[in-house]
C-alpha positions, 0 to 999 in steps of 0.5 A: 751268270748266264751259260753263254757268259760262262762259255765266253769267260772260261773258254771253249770247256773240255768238250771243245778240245776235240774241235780242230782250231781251223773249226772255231772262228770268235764265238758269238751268242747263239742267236748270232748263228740267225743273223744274215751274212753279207748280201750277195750283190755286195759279195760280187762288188767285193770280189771285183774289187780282188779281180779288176786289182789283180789284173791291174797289177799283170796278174793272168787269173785271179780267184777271191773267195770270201767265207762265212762259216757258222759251227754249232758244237754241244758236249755231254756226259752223263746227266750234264751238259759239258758245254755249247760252243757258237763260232763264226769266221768271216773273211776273204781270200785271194788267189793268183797267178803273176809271172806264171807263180801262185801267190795268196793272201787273206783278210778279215777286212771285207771292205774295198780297202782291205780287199785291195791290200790284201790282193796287192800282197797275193801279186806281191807274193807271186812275183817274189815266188816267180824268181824260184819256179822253174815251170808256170803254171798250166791251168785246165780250162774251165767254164764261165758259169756267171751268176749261180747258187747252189745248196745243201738239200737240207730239211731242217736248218740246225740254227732253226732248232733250240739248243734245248731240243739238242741238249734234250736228245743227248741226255736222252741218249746218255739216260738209255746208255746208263739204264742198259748197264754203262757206267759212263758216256758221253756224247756230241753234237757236231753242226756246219754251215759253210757260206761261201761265194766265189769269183774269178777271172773266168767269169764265174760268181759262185754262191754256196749254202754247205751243211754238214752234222755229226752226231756221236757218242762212246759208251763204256762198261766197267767190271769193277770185280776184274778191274777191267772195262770196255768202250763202244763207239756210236754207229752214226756217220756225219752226212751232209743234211740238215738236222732231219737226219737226227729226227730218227725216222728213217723211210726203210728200217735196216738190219746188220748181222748180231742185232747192229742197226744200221742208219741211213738218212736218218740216225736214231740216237737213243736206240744206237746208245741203248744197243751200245750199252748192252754191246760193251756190257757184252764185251766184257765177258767176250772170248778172245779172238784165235789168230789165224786166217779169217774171211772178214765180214766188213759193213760200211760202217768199219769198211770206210775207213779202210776205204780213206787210208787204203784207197782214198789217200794213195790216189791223190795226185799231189801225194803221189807226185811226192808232195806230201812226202815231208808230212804225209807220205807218199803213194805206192800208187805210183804213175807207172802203174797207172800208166800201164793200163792193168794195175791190179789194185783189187778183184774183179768186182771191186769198182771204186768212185770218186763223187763230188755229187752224192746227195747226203754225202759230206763232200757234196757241193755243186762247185769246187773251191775253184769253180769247177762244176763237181762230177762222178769218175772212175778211180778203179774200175773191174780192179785195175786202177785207172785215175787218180784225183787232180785240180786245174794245175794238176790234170796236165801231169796225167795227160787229161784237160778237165779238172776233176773238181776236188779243190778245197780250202778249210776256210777263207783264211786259207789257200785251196788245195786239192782234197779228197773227193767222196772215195766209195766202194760201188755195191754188187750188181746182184741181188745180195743180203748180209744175211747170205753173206754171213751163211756163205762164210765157215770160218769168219769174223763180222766187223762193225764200226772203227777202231785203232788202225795204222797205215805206212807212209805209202798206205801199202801195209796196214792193221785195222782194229773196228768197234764190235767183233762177232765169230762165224762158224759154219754160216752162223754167228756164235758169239762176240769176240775181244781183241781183233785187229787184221793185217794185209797190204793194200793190194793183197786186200783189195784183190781177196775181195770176193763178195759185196752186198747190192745196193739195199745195204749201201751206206756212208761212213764220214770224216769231218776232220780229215787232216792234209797239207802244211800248214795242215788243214781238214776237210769232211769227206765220206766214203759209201759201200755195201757189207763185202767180204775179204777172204783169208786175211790174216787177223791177230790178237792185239790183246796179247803180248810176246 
């Protein structure tokens, strides 16, 4: 039996249970992934089919967008392969407004038939809707951008590469993890093409080519003697490239503190997987950490996440208008601190963007899911928070005309919704190395990677764990610590931070499957800083019971 035969005939295998449902779509044969979507010039006949029926029917605007989204996922574990999973989805959603209501509806029929019902069901939706809300809908304007195409500056298109070349770097990575002391790993290759066009009743046909890939990998050492055994995860970050970002060969070599590498631009699998194995092996003999106060050391490798939950989710509008509040929380950022004009959310130094533009990164596109154009703006600014992330029938609410391009919708099955922006940490002004930094602290913990955390419902009061842990002493690290975990609230933390490294060190952490909405949908998203520093921050013993 052939292996794409055996994929399609028992399903998706272990492996894929990690892959959200919303990232499947029908698996298709590997050679399917080449073939050529829907012509372009078709895709704007298709779409005016939604618009010219939408506006036939009184409806005030009308967006269609219709979907092509290719995923690779290939699933290792020591010297076998697990599985290798092709996916394609392919449909089209419409938006509208109709009596001043939104009103959606999908379809997997792209044809002009298909189309048609489907919109008449969006317009039916929306007037039904229109008996019950109170206020219309007050769209930002935005400008009609007529025929444009944006994509990915990718160097290498995953689907160009054999699967065997990508079941061959695993391998090689698990080999090294197991010749440097692992009893187990297992690894991972997560690979997206989004192919999206958009259309709307503003006079924008948007035509996007979006890649993302994330490699991955947890390695674990076992003292069988103790009966105790220890996991360390992969240092990459899903980017927003090609596969040249798994070529290895980055164009300047970067060192963190206790021998961590760090990558970007380009990730070297099998040296990660090489230090990995001698970390956990390391690990297990490590002391455990002293509860105390700490001045932590954090790279962006650890630091964004931190970065997601403490910053990136509180400053979603819709969270904090109280939206989210039956499934995800609310904010402590509220609206009068914004308004107030001197809300200190952090020290002085700390800056905080939000960037739909940043090349590599994983929310990167040249247009929102609303046709909005994408650009930079401030969220904190010399620490006092100053705006928040808003839509087209958001930015009203917080007295602002423009959109501020973070609209998303996982698929063209689904409606868009506003999404976070990338979220990132701007690095120090002056010249700063992680080197300085460790010399400059006597009694601290160094922090690389992510780990367990938990955050309240209004991301105030929260415990972050990381992947690897190492003590400072007196400007030196001395060794490898087990069992850390901090504890802070969100503007107690953000105001202790005393020192960010320059640009030199500045790196992206991602999440390809970062979760929102009901009916939930995820969205990649990544979060950029430089190695800083949190003074005093209260650490605590998770290894330790009362």
């Amino acid at each position: 039996m052939k292996r794409r035969d055996f994929v399609q005939l028992s399903g998706l295998g272990a492996g894929a249970l990690m892959v959200p449902s919303a990232m499947m779509g029908n698996i298709i044969p590997v050679e399917a992934l080449l073939a050529p979507g829907m012509d372009t010039i078709v895709k704007k006949r298709m779409a005016d089919v939604a618009l010219n029926t939408a506006k036939s029917m009184g409806a005030t605007y009308a967006d269609a967008r219709i979907g092509r989204y290719l995923n690779q996922y290939v699933f290792t574990r020591e010297d076998k392969v697990q599985n290798v999973v092709n996916t394609e989805s392919f449909g089209i959603g419409i938006r509208v407004i109709a009596n001043g209501t939104w009103g959606f509806a999908s379809t997997n029929k792209v044809t002009e038939d298909g189309i048609k019902k489907a919109t008449e069901q969006a317009v039916a939706i929306a007037k039904a809707n229109s008996k019950f809300q109170k206020d219309p809908v007050k769209l930002a304007p935005v400008s009609a951008h007529g025929e444009v195409s944006w994509k990915t500056p990718i160097k290498k298109d995953f689907k160009d590469v054999p699967v065997s070349e990508k079941v061959d770097l695993l391998l090689r990575a698990n080999a090294a993890a197991l010749e440097n002391g692992a009893n187990f790993v297992n690894s991972a290759l997560f690979m997206v093409n989004e192919q999206k066009y958009f259309a709307s009743t503003d006079g924008s046909y948007i035509d996007q080519d979006i890649h993302r890939i994330w490699p991955t990998f947890g390695v674990t050492a076992v003292d069988q003697s103790a009966g105790k055994f220890k996991t360390r995860q992969a240092m990459s970050a899903p980017m927003g490239l090609g596969y040249e970002y798994m070529d290895g060969l980055a164009s300047e070599k970067l060192e963190g503190a206790a021998g961590i590498k760090l990558y970007r631009g380009s990730y070297d699998m099998v040296e990660d997987a090489t230090l990995a194995a001698k970390q956990a092996k390391e690990m297990l003999t490590a002391k455990s950490v002293d509860p105390g106060k700490y001045d932590l050391v954090l790279e962006p490798n650890h630091l964004g996440l931190t970065i997601h939950e403490s910053v990136g989710h509180p400053t979603e509008l819709d969270r904090v208008l109280g939206y989210e509040a039956n499934y995800a929380g609310t904010s402590f950022a509220t609206m009068d601190k914004w308004k107030s004009g001197d809300f200190k959310y952090g020290s002085d130094i700390v800056n905080i963007v939000a960037d739909k533009t940043q090349t590599g990164s994983l929310g990167a596109v040249g247009f929102d899911d609303e046709g909005v154009k994408c650009k930079k703006w401030d969220i904190i600014r010399n620490g006092v928070l100053v705006n928040y992330q808003a839509i087209r029938d958001q930015v009203n609410m917080i007295d602002q005309n423009e959109s501020h391009g973070c609209c998303y919708a996982q698929s063209w099955n689904d409606v868009q919704f506003q999404r976070m922006p990338n979220i990132s940490l701007e690095a120090g002004k002056e010249p700063y190395s992680i080197a300085e930094m460790i010399k400059d602290v006597e009694k601290g913990i160094y922090i690389a990677g992510r780990g367990s955390y938990s955050i309240d419902q209004q991301r105030y009061n929260f415990q972050f764990g990381g992947t690897a842990f190492y003590e400072i002493k007196n400007g030196e690290i001395v060794g490898m610590l087990n069992d850390v975990a901090y504890q802070s609230n969100t503007q107690e933390f953000w105001n202790s931070c005393a020192k960010i490294c320059d640009e030199r060190d500045y790196r992206l952490f991602g999440s390809f499957f970062d979760g929102k909405g009901q009916p939930s949908q995820i969205s990649a998203v990544s979060h950029g800083s430089s190695t800083s520093r949190f003074n005093d921050i209260n650490v605590i013993n998770t290894g330790r019971t009362v």
